[in-house]
Each structure stands twice: as C-alpha cells, then as structure tokens.
C-alpha positions in Angstrom: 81.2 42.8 32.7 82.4 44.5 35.8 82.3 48.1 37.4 85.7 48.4 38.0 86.9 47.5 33.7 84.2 49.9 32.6 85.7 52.7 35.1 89.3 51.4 33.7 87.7 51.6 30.3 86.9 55.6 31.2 89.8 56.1 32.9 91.9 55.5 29.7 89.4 57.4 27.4 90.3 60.7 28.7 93.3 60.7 26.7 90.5 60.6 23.5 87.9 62.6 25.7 90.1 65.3 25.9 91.0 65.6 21.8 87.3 65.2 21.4 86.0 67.5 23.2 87.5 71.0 21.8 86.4 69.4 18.1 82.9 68.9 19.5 82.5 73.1 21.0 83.9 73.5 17.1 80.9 71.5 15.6 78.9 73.1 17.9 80.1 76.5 16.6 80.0 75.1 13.0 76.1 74.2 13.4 74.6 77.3 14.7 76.3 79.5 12.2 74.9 77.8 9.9 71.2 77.9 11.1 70.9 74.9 13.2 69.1 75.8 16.8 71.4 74.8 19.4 68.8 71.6 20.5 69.2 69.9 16.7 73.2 70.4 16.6 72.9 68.8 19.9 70.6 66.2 18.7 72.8 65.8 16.2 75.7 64.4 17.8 73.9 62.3 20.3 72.2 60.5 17.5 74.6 60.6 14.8 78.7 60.3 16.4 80.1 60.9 13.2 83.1 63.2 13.8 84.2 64.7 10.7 80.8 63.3 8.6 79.2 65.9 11.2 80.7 68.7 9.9 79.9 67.6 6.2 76.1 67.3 7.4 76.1 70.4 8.2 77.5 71.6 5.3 75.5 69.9 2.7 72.5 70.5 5.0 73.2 74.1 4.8 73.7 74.5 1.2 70.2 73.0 1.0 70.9 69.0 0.1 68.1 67.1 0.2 67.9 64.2 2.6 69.0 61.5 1.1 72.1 63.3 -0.5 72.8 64.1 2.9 72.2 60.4 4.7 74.0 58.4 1.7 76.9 60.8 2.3 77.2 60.6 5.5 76.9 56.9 5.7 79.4 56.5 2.6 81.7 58.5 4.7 81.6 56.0 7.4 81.8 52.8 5.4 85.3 52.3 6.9 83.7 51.0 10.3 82.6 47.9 8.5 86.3 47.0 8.7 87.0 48.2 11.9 83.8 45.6 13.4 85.0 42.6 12.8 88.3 43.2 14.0 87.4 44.7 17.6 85.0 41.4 18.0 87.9 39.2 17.5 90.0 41.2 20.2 86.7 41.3 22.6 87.1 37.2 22.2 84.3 34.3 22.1 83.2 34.9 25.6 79.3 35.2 26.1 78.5 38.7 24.9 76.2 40.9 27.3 75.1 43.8 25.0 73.2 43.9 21.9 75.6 43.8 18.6 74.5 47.4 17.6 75.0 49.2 21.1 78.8 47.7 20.8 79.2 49.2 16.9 77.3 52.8 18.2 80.6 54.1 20.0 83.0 52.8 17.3 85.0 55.8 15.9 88.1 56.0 14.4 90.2 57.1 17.4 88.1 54.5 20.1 89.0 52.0 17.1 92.7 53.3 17.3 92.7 52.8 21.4 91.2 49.1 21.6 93.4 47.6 18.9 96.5 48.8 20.5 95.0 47.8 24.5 92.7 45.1 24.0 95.5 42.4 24.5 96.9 43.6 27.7 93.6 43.2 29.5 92.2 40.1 31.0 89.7 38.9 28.1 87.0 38.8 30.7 87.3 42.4 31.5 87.5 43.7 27.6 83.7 44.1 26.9 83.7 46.2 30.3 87.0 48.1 29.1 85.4 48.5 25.5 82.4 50.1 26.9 83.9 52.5 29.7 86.4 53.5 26.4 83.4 53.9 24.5 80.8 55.9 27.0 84.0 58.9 27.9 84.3 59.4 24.4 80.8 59.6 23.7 80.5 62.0 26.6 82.7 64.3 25.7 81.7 64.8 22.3 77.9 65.3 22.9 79.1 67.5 26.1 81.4 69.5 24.0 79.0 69.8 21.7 76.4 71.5 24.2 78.8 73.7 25.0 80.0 75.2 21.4 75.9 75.4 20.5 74.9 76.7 24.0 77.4 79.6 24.1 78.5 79.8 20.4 77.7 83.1 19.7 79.3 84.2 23.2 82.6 82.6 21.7 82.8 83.2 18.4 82.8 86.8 19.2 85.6 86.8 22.5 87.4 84.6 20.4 87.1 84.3 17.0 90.3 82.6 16.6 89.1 79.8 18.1 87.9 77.5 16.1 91.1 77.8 13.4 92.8 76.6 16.8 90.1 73.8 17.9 90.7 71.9 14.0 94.4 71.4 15.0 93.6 69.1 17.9 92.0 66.2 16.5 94.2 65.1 13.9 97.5 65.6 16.7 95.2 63.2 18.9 94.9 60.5 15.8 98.9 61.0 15.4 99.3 59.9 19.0 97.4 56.9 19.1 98.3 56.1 15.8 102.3 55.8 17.0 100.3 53.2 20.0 99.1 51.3 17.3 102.9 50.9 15.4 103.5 49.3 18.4 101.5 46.1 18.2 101.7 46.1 14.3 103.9 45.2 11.4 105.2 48.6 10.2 105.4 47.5 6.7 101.3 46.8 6.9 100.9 50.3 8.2 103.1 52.1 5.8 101.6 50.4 3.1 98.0 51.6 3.9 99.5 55.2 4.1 101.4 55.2 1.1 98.3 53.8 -0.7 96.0 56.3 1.1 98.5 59.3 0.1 98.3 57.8 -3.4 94.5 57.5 -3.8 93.9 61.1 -2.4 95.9 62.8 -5.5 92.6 60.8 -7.3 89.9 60.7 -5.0 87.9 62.6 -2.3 89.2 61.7 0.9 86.5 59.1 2.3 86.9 56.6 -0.4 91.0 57.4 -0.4 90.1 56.0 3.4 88.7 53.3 2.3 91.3 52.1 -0.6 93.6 52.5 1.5 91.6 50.1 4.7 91.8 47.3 1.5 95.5 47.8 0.7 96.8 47.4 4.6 94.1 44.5 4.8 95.7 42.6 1.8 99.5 43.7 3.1 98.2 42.1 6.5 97.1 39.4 4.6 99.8 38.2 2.4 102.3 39.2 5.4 100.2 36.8 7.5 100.1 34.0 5.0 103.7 34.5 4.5 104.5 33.9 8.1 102.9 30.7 8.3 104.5 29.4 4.9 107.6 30.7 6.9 106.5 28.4 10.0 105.0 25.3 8.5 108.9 25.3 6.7 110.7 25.8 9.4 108.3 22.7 11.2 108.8 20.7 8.5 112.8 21.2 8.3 113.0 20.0 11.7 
C-alpha cells in the first residue's frame, strides 16, 4: 500500500467529502437541539459513522429509548453492509491484505460503497487497498469535521440561518443520485432496476431499512440468475462450436 494510491484514494473522495460534509453540520445541528453537549454528538460520529442511523439515534435517544432499543436499531439499520463486505473484498483482490478486516469494514458507507464498486477495476490491483483507504479516511473526515462544526456553532446557525438545515437534507440524497448513475455504468441495468422496483415496492409495506434490505436480496438474485444465464449462454455457444 503506497502514499501516492491513498492520496489518489483522497483525491477522489472529495466528490463524497463534499455531500458529506453539509449532512454532518446538519447532524450536528440535529444533536444539540436535542440535548446532546457538542463533545458526545461529536463522539458520536467518530465512533459510530452511521449517516442516516445517526439521525435516528438521536431521535430515539431523545424521546428517551432505552439502550438497547437504540443499539439494535441502529445496527438493524445497517445490516445492509453485510452485503456490501464481501463484494468490495473481491474487487480489493487476493493480494496479501495489510490492515485488520474490521478497520477495512469501519469506513464502509453507502456512498464509499457506491464509489469503489464503480472505480475499483480501473486501478492497478496493487494500489486498490491504498485507493480504498485514502477513499475511505476523506469521507470519514469530512463527516466527523462537519460534524464539529454544526455542534460547535449550532446555536450561532440555527439562528442566522434557520433555513439551513431544510437546505443541508437536499444534498445527500443528490450526491447518492450521482454516484449511483457511476455505478449504471459498470452494471447490468436490468439488475439495478430490478432492486429499485423491488425497493419502491417493499416501501408501500415496510419502514425503509428493511425495504433496503429486500431490495439488496432482489438485485442479488437478478445478479445471480443474470450471471448463471450468461454462462449457460457461453458454455452453448462453446459447445456449438
């Protein structure tokens, strides 16, 4: 793992650092209206990196949920990751991993998930771990800098601006649009539009973090059968000649 992937791995977070960051001052916001001291909310996303589950902390934690109503759903929330895992290994290849497992899973979000998938194949497979990391570490520092910012000098904004944070929430899901038109570039669309039209589906049903997750399975199975079909399709073709 080189210098000079991780600082190409940073380089090309600041497309993510920049979506991140305006969400984080909102968190930050979020937290210290509703009671946190501006050192927890800050603790808060240095330990936990949860995006949206943050917000829902928060929440629950301010309503007066008990702990483990607040842990199991915020770690139900982020059960998606366990498909995103195995995926990103097999992109980072079998070379001879430097860094612990769980320090490579810490940075995983949706929209670092998003990046790697669509990127990972255009860089030399010795430099990906180095590329994953940089990707991971300018995300991470936006976030937990964005969120000193909105607990620091909440109360200074929220009452210059109070608009703000109704114009912060907009950001983040135009960022996830972005990256996820980079991803229809290296997939099958019919793979992708089945998991949305499966997602949409669920969501009529469901709250939205097990909608996620239905809808994770259903593009996993399209991927699937698409895959299998392909290689019927080749083994044919092999055969026929």
């Amino acid at each position: 793992m080189s210098f000079s992937s991780v600082g190409k791995g940073l380089t090309d977070s600041l497309s993510i650092g920049l979506g991140y960051f305006p969400i984080a001052v909102s968190f930050g916001l979020a937290a210290i209206q509703a009671g946190f001291p501006p050192w927890l909310a800050i603790l808060v996303s240095l330990t936990v990196y949860a995006g949206a589950a943050q917000f829902v902390l928060v929440a629950l934690a301010a309503a007066g949920a008990g702990a483990f109503g607040i842990v199991s759903t915020v770690l139900l929330m982020n059960v998606r990751h366990l498909f995103y895992g195995p995926s990103i290994l097999d992109k980072l290849g079998t070379a001879r991993r430097r860094l612990p497992l769980p320090i490579l899973a810490f940075g995983l979000t949706d929209e670092v998930y998003a990046a790697s998938i669509g990127r990972l194949d255009r860089i030399a497979p010795e430099q990906r771990q180095g590329w994953y990391m940089g990707m991971q570490l300018g995300a991470y520092a936006s976030w937990v800098s964005g969120t000193a910012v909105g607990a620091l000098l909440g109360h200074q904004l929220g009452q210059q601006a109070p608009w703000l944070r109704e114009t912060l929430d907009f950001v983040l899901p135009a960022l996830f649009f972005a990256l996820l038109l980079e991803i229809l570039r290296h997939t099958r669309l019919r793979v992708t539009l089945g998991a949305m039209l499966a997602t949409a589906a669920l969501l009529m049903l469901l709250p939205g973090h097990i909608a996620m997750l239905g809808g994770l399975a259903s593009g996993a199975l399209l991927g699937a059968w698409d895959a299998s079909r392909k290689t019927d399709s080749d083994m044919g073709t092999e055969a026929a000649q």
